[in-house]
C-alpha positions in Angstrom: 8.6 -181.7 32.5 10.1 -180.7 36.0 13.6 -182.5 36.8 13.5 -183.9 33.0 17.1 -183.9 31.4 16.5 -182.9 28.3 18.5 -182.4 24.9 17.1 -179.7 22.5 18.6 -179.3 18.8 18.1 -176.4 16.4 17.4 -174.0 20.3 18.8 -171.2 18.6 15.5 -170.3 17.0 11.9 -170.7 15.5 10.6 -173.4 17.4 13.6 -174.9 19.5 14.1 -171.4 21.1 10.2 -171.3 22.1 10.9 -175.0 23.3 13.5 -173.9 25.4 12.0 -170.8 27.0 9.1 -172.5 27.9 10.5 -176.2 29.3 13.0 -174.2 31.7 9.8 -172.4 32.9 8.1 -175.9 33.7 11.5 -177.1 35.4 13.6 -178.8 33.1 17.4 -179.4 33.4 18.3 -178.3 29.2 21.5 -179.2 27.2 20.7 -177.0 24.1 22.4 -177.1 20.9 22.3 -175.5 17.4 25.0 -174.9 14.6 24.8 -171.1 15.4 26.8 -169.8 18.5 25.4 -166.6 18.7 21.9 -167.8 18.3 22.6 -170.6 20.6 23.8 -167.8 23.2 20.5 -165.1 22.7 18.3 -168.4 23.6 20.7 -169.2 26.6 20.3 -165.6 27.6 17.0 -165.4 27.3 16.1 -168.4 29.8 15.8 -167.2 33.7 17.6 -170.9 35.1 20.7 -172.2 35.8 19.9 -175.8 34.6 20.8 -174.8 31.3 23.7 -176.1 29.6 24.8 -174.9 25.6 26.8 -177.6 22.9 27.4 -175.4 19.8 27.6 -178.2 17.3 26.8 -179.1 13.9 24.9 -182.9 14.5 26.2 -184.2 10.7 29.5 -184.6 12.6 30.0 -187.7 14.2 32.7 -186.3 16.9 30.0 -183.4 17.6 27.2 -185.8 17.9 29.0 -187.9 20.6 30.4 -184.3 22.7 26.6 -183.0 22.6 26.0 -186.9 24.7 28.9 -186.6 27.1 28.3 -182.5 28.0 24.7 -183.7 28.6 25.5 -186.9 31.1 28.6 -184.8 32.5 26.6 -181.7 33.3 23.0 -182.7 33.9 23.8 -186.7 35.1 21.8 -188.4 32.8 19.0 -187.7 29.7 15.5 -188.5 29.9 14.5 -186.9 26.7 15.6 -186.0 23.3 13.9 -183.7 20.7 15.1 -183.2 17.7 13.8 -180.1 16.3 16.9 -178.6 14.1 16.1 -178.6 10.0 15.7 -176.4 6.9 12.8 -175.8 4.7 14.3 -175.2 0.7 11.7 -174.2 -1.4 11.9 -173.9 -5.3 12.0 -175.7 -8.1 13.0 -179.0 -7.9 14.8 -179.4 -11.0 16.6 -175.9 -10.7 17.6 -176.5 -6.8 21.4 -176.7 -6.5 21.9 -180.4 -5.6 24.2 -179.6 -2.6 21.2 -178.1 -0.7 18.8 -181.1 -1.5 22.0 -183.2 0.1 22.2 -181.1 2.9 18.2 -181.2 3.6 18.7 -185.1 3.8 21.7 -184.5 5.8 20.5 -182.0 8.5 16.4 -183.2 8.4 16.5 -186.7 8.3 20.3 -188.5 8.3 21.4 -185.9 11.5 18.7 -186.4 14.0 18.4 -190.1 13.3 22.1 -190.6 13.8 21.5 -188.4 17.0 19.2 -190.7 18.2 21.7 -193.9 17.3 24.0 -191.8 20.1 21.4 -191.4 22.6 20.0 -194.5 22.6 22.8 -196.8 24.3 22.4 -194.9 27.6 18.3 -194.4 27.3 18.1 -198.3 27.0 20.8 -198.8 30.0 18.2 -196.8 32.0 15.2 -198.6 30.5 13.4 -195.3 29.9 13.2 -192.2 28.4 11.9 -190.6 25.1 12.7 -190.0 21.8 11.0 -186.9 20.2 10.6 -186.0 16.3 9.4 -182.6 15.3 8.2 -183.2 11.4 5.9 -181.5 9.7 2.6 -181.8 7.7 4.8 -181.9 4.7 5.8 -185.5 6.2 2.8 -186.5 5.4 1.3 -184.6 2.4 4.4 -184.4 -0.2 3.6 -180.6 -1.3 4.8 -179.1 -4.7 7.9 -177.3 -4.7 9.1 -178.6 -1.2 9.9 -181.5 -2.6 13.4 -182.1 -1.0 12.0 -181.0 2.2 9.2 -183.2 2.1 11.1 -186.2 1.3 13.4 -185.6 4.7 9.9 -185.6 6.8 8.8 -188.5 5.2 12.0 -190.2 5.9 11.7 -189.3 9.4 7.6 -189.9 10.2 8.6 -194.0 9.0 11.9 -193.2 11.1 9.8 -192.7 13.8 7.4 -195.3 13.6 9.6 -198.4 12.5 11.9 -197.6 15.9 9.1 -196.7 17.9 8.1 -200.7 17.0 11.6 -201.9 17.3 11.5 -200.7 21.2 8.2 -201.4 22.0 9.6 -204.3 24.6 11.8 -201.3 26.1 11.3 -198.5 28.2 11.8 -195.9 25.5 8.8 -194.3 24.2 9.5 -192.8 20.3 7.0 -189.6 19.1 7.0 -187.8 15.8 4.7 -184.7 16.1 3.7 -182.6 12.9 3.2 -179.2 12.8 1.7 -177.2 9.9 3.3 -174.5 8.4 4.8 -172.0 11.7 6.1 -168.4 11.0 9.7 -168.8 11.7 13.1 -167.9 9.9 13.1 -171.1 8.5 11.5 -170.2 5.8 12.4 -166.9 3.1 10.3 -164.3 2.5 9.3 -166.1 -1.0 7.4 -169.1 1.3 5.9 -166.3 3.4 4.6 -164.8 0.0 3.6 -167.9 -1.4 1.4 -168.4 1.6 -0.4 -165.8 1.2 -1.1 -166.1 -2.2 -2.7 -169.4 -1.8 -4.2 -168.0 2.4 -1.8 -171.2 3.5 -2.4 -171.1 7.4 0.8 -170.4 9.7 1.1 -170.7 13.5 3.4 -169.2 15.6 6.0 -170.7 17.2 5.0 -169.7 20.9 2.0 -171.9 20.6 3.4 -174.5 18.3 5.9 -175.3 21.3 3.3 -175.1 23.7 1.8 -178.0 21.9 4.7 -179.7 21.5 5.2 -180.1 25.0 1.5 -180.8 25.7 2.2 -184.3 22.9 5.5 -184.7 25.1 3.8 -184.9 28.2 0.9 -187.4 27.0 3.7 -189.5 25.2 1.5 -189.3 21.9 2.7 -191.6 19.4 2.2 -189.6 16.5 0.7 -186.5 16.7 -0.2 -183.4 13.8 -1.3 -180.4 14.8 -4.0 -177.6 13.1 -7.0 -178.4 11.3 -8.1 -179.0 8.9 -4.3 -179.8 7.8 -4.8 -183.0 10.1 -7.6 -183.6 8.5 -5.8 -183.4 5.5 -3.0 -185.8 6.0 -5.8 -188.4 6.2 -8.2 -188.2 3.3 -4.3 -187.7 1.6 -3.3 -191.2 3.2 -6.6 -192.8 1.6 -6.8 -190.6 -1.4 -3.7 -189.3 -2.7 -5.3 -189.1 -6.0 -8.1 -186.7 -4.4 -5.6 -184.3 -3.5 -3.6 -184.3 -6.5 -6.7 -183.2 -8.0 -7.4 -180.5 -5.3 -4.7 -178.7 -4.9 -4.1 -178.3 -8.7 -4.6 -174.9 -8.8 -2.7 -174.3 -5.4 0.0 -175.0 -7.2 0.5 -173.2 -10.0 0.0 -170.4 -7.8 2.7 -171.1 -5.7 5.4 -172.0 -8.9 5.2 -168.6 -9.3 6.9 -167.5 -6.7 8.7 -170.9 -6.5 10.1 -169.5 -10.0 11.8 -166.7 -8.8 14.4 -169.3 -6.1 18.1 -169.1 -7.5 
């Protein structure tokens, strides 16, 4: 990652902050960004180099979209690398969700980051290089009850991934969607954290989520999901959706309980 310029979304915590901390420390130039100034400025803080430059933007917005591309090529000269690793995680019942936050999941998981990448792209194809990096999730590839909204935005953005990844394949620009389980973040409320427990769902933490992150980045891995058996998972579920309907049954009505007790 040394002398990479690189442009982080959603740095002000979980996983982007870890990202952060730990691609400065392998040499990166950074232009962070995340809806949350504060946050934004406690990761800034945190990060022992002066190749760091902070965009406090919300990506839905066209006009912040296109400042986050020109601080980056003003202060760092150029981009190499974009990961988009900003999103939410609703969980609850589908039918009872308030229909504003299912729009906003689309808006800030799946419509934002791809419309990101729409900016980016014109100067990584100039260049003839660079890389395009989707953080999704396990849930991108097994739809699970009562994250239904959230599913849907990583399943939008794993065939995202892989239709442009097959549009650019005569170009220089590499495209990667890597899929972590579950992490331990404040992404999710404390009714996820007690759902997960109740059915012993496994949860990494961030550190070493975003130390394999980086490890995908650095092979250019074209898809990638991390933790087993979860992996494993995601591909009897590809062959056998049926299978896992069927086997995660009582999984679920588990969790609705505490998916109940959401609005």
């Amino acid at each position: 990652m040394h002398g990479k310029r690189i442009i982080l979304t959603g740095a002000g915590g979980g996983i982007g902050s870890q990202l952060a901390g730990k691609l400065a420390q392998e040499g990166a130039s950074l232009s962070l960004t995340d809806i949350n100034a504060q946050a934004l400025q406690v990761c800034r803080e945190s990060i022992a180099s002066d190749n760091v430059h902070t965009v406090t933007a919300d990506i839905y917005k066209a006009a912040d979209r296109q400042r986050i591309v020109d601080e980056t090529l003003a202060h760092l000269g150029g981009i190499d690398i974009l990961i988009n690793a900003a999103g939410i995680n609703p969980f609850g019942v589908y039918a009872e969700q308030d229909a504003a936050l299912i729009q906003r999941t689309l808006e800030i998981n799946t419509i934002s980051p791809m419309l990101l990448v729409r900016a980016v792209l014109p100067t990584l194809l100039a260049q003839n290089s660079g890389q395009i990096v989707n953080i999704g999730s396990t849930f991108g590839s097994i739809g699970f009850a009562w994250f239904s909204a959230y599913s849907a935005s990583k399943f939008a953005m794993r065939g995202f991934s892989q239709a442009l990844r097959r549009e650019l394949a005569d170009t220089g620009v590499d495209v990667q969607y890597i899929a972590p389980r579950a992490v331990k973040t404040a992404i999710n409320s404390q009714a996820v954290y007690d759902m997960a427990a109740a059915v012993k769902m496994n949860m990494d933490e961030p550190e070493e989520v975003a130390r394999l992150i980086i490890s995908k980045i650095r092979k250019r891995e074209k898809e990638s999901h991390l933790g087993f058996p979860e992996s494993l998972f995601v591909r009897i579920n590809a062959l056998f959706p049926g299978l896992v309907d069927r086997a995660v049954r009582g999984q679920n009505r588990i969790a609705y309980r505490h998916a109940k007790k959401i609005g």
